[in-house]
C-alpha positions in Angstrom: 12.9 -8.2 6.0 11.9 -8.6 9.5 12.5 -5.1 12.1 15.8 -6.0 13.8 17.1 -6.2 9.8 15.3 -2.8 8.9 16.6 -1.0 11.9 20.1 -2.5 11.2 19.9 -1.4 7.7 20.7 1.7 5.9 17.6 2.9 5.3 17.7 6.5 6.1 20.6 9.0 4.9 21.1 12.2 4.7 23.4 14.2 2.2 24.9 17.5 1.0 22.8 18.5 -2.2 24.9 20.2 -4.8 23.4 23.5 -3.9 24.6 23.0 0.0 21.3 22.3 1.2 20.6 18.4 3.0 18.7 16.2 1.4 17.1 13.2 2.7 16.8 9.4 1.5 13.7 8.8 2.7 13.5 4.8 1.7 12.7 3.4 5.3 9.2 5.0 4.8 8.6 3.1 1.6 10.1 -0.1 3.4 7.6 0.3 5.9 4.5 0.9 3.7 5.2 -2.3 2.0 6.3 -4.2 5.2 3.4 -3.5 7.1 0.3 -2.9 5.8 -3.1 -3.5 7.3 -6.3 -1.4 6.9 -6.2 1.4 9.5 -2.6 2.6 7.4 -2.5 4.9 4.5 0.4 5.4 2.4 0.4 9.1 4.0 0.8 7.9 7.4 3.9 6.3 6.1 5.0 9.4 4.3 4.6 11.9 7.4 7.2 8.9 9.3 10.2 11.0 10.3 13.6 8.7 11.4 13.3 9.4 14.7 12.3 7.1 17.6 9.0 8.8 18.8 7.4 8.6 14.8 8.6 5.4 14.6 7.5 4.0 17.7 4.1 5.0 17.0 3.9 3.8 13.7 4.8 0.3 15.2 1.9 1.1 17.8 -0.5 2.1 15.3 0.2 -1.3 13.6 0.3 -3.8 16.6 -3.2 -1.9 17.1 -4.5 -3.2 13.4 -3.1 -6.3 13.3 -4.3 -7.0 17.4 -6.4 -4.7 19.4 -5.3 -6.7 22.4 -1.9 -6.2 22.2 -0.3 -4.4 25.4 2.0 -1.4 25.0 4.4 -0.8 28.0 6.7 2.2 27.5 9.7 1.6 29.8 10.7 5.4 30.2 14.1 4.8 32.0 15.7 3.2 28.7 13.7 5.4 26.0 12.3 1.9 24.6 8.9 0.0 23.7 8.2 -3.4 24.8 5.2 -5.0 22.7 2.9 -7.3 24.6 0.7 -9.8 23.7 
């Protein structure tokens, strides 16, 4: 699955419990574990991912930086969006 796939898939939901409380499908941070690994990741850091764009963003930082330290990151502020650089 590559990211345009995961971000256009439902990976995250969120649901009335039976006891009115929400719960949380929290699959996207399992899909991301096992989509991108490398060794400056632990399973934690995927754990403590919430579905919002900030702790996703850096996650996707965080492993441009492990799989290339040279890689660029240019934060266009305007439109709220990353562009990734190499």
């Amino acid at each position: 699955m590559n990211l345009y796939e995961f971000f256009n898939h439902k990976s995250y939901k969120s649901f009335k419990t039976p006891d009115d409380r929400i719960g949380e499908n929290k699959y996207y941070q399992m899909q991301l574990w096992n989509n991108l690994k490398c060794n400056k990741i632990s399973i934690r850091d995927a754990e403590n991912i919430r579905y919002q764009e900030k702790d996703l963003i850096a996650f996707l930082i965080k492993y441009n930086d492990c799989i290339n330290p040279d890689v660029v990151v240019q934060r266009d502020d305007k439109k709220r969006r990353a562009i990734f650089l190499t």
